[in-house]
C-alpha positions as a LaTeX table, in Angstrom:
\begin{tabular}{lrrr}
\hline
Residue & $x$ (\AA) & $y$ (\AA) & $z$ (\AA) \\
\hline
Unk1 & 0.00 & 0.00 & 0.00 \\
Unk2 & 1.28 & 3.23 & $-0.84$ \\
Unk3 & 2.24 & 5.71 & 1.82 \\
Unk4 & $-1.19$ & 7.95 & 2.20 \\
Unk5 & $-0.91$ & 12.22 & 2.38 \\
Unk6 & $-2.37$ & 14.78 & 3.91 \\
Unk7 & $-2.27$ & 18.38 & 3.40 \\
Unk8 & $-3.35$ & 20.09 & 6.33 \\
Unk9 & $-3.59$ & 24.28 & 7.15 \\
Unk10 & $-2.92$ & 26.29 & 9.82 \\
Unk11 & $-0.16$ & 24.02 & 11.36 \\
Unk12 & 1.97 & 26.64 & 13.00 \\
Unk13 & 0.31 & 25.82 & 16.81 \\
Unk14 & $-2.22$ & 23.99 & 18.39 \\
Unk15 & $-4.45$ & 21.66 & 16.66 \\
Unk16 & $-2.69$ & 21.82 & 12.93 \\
Unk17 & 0.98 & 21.56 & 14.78 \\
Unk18 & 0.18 & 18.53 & 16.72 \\
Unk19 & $-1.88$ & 16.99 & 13.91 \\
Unk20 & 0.84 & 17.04 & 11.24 \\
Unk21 & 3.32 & 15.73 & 14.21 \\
Unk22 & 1.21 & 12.87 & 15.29 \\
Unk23 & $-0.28$ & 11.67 & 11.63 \\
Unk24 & 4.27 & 12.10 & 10.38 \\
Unk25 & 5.18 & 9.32 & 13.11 \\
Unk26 & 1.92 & 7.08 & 12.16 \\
Unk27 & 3.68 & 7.04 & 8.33 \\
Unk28 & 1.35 & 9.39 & 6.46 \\
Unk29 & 2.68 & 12.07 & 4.16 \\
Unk30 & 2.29 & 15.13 & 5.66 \\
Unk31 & 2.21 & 18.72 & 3.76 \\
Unk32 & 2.21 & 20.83 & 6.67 \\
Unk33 & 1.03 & 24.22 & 5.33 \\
Unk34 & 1.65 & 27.92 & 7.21 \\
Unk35 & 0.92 & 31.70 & 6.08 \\
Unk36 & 4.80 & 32.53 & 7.77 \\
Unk37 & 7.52 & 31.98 & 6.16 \\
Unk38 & 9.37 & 31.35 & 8.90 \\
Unk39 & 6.94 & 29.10 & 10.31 \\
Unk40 & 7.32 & 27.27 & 7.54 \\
Unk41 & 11.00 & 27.03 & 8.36 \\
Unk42 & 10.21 & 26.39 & 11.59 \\
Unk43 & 8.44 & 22.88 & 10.71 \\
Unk44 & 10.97 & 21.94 & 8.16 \\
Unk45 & 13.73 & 21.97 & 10.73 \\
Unk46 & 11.20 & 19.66 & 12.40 \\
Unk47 & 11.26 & 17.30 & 9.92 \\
Unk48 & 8.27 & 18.24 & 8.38 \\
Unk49 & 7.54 & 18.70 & 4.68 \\
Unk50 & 6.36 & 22.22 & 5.01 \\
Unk51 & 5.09 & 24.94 & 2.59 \\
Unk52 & 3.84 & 28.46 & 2.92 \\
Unk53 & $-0.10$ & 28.20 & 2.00 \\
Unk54 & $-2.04$ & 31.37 & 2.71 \\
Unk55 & $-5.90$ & 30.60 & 2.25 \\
Unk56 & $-6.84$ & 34.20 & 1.64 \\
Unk57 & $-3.92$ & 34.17 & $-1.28$ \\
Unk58 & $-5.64$ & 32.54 & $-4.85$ \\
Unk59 & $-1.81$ & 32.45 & $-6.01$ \\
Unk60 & $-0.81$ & 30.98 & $-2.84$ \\
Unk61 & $-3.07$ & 27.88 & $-2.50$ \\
Unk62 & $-2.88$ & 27.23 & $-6.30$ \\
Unk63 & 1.35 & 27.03 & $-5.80$ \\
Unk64 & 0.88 & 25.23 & $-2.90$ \\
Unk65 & $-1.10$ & 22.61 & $-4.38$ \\
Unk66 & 0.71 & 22.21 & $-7.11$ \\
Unk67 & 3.73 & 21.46 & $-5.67$ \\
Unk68 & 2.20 & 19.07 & $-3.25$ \\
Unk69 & 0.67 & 16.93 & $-6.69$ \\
Unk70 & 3.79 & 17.11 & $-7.84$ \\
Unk71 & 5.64 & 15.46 & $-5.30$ \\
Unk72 & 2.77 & 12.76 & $-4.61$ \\
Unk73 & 2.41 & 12.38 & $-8.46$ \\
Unk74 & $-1.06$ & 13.59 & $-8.47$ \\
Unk75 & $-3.12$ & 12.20 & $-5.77$ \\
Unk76 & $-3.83$ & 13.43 & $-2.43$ \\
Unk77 & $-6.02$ & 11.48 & 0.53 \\
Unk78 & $-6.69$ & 13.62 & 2.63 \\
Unk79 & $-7.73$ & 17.42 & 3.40 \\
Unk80 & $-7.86$ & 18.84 & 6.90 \\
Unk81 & $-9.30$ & 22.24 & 6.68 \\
Unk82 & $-7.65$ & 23.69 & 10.64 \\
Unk83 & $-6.68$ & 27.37 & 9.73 \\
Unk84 & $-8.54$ & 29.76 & 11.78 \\
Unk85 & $-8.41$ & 32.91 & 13.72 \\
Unk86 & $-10.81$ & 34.64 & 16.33 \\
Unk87 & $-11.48$ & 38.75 & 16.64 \\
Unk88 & $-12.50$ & 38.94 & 19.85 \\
Unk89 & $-15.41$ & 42.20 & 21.01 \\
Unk90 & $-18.76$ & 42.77 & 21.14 \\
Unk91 & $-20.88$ & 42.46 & 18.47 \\
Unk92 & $-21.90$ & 46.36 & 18.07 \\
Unk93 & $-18.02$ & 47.45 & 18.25 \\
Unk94 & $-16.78$ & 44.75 & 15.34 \\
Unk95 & $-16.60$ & 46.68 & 12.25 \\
Unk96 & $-17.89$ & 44.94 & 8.82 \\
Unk97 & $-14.50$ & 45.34 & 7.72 \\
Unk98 & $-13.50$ & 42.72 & 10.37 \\
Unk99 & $-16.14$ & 40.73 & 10.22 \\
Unk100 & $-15.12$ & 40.24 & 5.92 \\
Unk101 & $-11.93$ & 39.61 & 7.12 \\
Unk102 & $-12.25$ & 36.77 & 9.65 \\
Unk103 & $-14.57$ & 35.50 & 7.34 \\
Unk104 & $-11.93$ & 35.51 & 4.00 \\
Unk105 & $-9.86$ & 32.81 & 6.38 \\
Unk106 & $-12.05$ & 30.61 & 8.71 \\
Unk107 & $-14.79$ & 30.07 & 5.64 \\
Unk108 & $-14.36$ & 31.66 & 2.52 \\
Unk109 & $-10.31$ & 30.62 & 2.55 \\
Unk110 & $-11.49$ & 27.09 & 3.36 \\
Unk111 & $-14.26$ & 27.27 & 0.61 \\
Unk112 & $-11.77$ & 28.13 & $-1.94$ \\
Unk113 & $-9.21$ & 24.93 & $-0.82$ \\
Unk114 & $-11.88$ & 22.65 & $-0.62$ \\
Unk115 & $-12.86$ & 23.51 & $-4.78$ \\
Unk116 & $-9.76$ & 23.27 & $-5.80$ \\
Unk117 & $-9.03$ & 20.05 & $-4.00$ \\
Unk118 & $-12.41$ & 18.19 & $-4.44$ \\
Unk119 & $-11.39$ & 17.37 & $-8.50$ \\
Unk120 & $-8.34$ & 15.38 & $-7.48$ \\
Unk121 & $-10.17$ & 13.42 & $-5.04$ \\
Unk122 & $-13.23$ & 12.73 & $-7.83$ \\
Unk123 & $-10.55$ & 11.66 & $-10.36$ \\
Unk124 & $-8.51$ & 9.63 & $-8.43$ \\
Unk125 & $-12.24$ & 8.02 & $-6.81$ \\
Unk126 & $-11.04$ & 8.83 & $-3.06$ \\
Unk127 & $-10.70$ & 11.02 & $-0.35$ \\
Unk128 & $-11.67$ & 12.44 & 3.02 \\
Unk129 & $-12.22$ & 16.14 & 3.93 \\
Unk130 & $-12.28$ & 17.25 & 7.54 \\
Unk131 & $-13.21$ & 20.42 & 8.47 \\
Unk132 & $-12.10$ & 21.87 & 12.35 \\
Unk133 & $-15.00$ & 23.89 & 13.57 \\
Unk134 & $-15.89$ & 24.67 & 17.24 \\
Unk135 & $-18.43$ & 24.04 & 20.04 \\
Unk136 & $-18.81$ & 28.15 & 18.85 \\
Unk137 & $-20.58$ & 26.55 & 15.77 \\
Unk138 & $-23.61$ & 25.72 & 17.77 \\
Unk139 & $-23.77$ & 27.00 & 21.23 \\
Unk140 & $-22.65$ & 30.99 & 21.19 \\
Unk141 & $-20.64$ & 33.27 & 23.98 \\
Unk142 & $-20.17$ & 36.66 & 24.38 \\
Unk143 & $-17.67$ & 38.34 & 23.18 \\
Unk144 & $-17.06$ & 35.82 & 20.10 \\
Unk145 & $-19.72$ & 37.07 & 17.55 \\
Unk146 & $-17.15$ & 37.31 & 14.73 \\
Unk147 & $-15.59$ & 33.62 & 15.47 \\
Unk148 & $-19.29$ & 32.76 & 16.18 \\
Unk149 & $-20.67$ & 33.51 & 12.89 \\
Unk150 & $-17.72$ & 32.02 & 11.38 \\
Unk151 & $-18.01$ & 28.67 & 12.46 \\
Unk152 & $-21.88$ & 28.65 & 12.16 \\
Unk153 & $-21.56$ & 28.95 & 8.85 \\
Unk154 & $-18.94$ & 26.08 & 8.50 \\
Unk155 & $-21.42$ & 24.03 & 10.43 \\
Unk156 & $-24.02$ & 24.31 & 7.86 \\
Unk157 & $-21.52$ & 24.88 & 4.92 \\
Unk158 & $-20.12$ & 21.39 & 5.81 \\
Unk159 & $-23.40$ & 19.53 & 6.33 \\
Unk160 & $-24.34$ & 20.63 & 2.77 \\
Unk161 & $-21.57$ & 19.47 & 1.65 \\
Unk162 & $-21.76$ & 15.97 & 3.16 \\
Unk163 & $-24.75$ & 15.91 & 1.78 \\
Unk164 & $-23.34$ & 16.69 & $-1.73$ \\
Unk165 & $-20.34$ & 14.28 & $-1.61$ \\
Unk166 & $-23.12$ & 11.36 & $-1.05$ \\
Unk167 & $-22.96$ & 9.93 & $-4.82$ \\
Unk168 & $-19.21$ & 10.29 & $-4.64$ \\
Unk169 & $-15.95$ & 9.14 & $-2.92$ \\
Unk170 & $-15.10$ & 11.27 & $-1.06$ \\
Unk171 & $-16.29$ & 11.48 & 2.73 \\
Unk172 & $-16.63$ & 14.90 & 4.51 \\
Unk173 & $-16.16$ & 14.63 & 8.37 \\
Unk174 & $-16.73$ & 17.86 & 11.16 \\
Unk175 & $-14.93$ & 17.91 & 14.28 \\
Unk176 & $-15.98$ & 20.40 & 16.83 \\
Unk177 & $-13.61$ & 20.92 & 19.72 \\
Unk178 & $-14.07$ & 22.30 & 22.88 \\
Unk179 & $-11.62$ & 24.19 & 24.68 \\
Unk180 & $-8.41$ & 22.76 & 23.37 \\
Unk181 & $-5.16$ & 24.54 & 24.36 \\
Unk182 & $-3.79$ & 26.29 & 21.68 \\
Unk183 & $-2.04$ & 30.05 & 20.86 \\
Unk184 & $-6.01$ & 30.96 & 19.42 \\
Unk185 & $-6.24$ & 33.35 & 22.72 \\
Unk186 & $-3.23$ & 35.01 & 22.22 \\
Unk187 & $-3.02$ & 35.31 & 18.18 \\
Unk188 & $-6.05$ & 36.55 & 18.26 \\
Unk189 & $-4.56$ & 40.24 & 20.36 \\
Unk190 & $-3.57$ & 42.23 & 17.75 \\
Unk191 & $-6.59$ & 41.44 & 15.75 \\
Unk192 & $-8.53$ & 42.80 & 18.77 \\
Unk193 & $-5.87$ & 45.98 & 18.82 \\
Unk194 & $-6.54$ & 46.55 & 15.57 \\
Unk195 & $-10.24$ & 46.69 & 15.57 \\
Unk196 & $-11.97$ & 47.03 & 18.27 \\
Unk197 & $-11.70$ & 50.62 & 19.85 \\
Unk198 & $-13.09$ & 49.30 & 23.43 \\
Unk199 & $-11.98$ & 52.37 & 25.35 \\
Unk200 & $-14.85$ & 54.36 & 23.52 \\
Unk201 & $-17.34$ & 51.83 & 23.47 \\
Unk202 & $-20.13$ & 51.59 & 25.49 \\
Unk203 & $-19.19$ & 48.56 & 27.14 \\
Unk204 & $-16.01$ & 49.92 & 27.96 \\
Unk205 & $-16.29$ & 48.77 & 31.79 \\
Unk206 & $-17.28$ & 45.24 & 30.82 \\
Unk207 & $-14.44$ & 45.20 & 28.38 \\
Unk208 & $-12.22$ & 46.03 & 31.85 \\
Unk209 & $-13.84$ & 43.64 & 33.75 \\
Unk210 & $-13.87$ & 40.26 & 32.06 \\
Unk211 & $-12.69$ & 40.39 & 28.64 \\
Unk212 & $-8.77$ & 42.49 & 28.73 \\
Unk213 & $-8.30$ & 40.03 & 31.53 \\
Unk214 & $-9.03$ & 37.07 & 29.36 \\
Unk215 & $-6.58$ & 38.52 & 26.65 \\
Unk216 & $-3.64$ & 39.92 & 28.84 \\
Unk217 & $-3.69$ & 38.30 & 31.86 \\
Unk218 & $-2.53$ & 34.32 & 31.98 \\
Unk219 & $-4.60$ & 32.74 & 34.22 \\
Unk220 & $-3.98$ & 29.49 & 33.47 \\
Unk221 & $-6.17$ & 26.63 & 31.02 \\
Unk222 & $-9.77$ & 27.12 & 31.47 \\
Unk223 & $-11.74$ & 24.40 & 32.92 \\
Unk224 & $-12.35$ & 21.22 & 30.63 \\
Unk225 & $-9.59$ & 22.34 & 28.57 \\
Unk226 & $-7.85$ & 19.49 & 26.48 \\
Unk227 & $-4.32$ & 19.33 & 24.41 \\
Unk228 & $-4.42$ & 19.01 & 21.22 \\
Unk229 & $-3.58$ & 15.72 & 21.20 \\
Unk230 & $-7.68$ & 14.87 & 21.80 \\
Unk231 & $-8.55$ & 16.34 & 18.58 \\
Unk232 & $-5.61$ & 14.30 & 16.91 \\
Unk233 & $-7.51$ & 11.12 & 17.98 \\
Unk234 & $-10.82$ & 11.94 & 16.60 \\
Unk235 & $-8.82$ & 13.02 & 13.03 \\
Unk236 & $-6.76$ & 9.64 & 13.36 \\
Unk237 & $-10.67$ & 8.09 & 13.14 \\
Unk238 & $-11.82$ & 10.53 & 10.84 \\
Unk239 & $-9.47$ & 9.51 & 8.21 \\
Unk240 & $-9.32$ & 5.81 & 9.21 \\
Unk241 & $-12.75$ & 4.35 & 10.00 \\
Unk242 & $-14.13$ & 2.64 & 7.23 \\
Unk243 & $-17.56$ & 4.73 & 7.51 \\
Unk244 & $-16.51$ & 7.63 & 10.19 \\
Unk245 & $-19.25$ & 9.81 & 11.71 \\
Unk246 & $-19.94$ & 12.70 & 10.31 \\
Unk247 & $-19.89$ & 15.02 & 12.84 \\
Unk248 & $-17.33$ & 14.37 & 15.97 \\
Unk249 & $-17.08$ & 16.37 & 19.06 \\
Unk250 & $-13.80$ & 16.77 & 21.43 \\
Unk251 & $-14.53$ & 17.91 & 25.16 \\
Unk252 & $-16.90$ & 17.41 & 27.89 \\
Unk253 & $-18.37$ & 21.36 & 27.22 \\
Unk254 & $-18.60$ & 19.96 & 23.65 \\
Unk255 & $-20.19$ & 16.87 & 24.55 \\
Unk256 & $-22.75$ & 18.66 & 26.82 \\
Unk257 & $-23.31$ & 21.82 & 25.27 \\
Unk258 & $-24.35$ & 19.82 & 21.43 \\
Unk259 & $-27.45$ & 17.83 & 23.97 \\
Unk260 & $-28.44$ & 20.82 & 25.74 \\
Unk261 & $-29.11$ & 23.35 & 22.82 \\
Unk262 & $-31.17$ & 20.71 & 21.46 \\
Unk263 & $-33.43$ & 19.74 & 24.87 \\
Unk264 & $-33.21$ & 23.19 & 26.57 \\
Unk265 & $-35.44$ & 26.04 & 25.53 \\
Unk266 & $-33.64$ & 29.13 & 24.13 \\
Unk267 & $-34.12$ & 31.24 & 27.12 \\
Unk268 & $-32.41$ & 28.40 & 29.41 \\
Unk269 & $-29.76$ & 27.87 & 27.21 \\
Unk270 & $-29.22$ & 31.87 & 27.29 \\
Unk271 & $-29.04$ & 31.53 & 31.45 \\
Unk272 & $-26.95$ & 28.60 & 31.80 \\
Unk273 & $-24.52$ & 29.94 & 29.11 \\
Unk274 & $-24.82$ & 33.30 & 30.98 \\
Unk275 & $-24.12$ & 31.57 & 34.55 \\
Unk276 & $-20.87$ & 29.69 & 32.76 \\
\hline
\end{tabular}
């Protein structure tokens, strides 16, 4: 049996950096793909086979491909969609401009992959797709609107899909974690300096009082909080069960919260998300 590949984004930290890691030692081929260049380097002093992949870049994605068909001689296994970033603030202080940006990476950016990769898979008559989402794809929190509607959308975006890919070979899997510990918290700071003006908002005091502390202060993993190495397991399944389940969830808060949204009335849900 030939050795199997993977291209997988957003592999500079946290889920992506432990998945390419974990799936390397188990023998697959793994394209490790950053937007730095010198994460890139990074991973290739790791022993990785890394290359820059930017999924808001047309030109980079299409180069990055390429090369990666060229070195497997055309066929690819496996996609795992993982790139992602959060812009934390309130709803009413997120300008659109933000919101079209988050949006260009954690959905439109995976969109675009996703085309371009589907054709292999049809011609070659295999092939497994698995998109990262987030508990934040069906339950919501404050502060997270832009992240929220993000990963709402993949939810449904990938269930359509699923349902699409039914008359063909290739299988589309969703795993939503939990809190897994990851750099998402702190990455996610200077897209919060750059545009959320919080000082002159009219939740400036809440903004003081729970979430600059979140951002700048360490206060350690946050209860229920998993490595990365949990949502490794469920990929590991996702790309080698025979007939995987479509949707997996990592975390006891994932667990919980994907039965309660679905028993509890909204206005519960609202209080016990309120009261966590």
């Amino acid at each position: 049996m030939s050795q199997r590949s993977v291209l997988i984004t957003g592999c500079s930290s946290g889920i992506g950096y432990d998945a390419a890691h974990s799936l390397l030692k188990a023998g697959w081929r793994v394209f490790a793909t950053c937007r730095k260049a010198e994460d890139v380097d990074r991973l290739t002093n790791e022993g990785l086979e890394a290359l820059q992949l930017d999924v808001t870049d047309e030109t980079s994605m299409d180069n990055a491909l390429s090369e990666i068909l060229s070195r497997t001689g055309g066929s690819l296994d496996a996609l795992i969609n993982n790139a992602a970033y959060a812009t934390p603030g309130a709803a009413e202080d997120i300008p659109t401009e933000a919101l079209r940006e988050i949006f260009e990476t954690n959905l439109f950016g995976l969109h675009a992959l996703t085309r371009k990769v589907i054709p292999v898979m049809r011609k070659q008559g295999y092939g497994r797709i698995v998109n990262i989402g987030s508990v934040l794809g069906y339950v919501v929190f404050k502060w997270r609107a832009a992240y929220v509607a993000t990963k709402y959308a993949l939810e449904g975006y990938t269930d359509t899909l699923r349902l699409e890919m039914k008359d063909t070979p290739i299988k589309i899997i969703l795993i939503n974690p939990g809190p897994i510990t990851s750099r998402i918290r702190q990455n996610s700071v200077p897209h919060f300096e750059k545009h959320i003006n919080w000082s002159a908002s009219p939740r400036a005091e809440q903004y003081r009082k729970s979430l600059l502390k979140r951002l700048y202060e360490d206060r350690g993993p946050d209860r229920y909080q998993l490595p990365a190495s949990a949502v490794t397991k469920k990929l590991f399944v996702a790309l080698d069960a025979k007939n995987p389940a479509p949707k997996m969830y990592v975390t006891t808060p994932a667990y919980t919260m994907n039965i309660l949204r679905r028993v509890l009335p909204t206005r519960a849900l609202d209080w016990l998300i309120q009261k966590g």
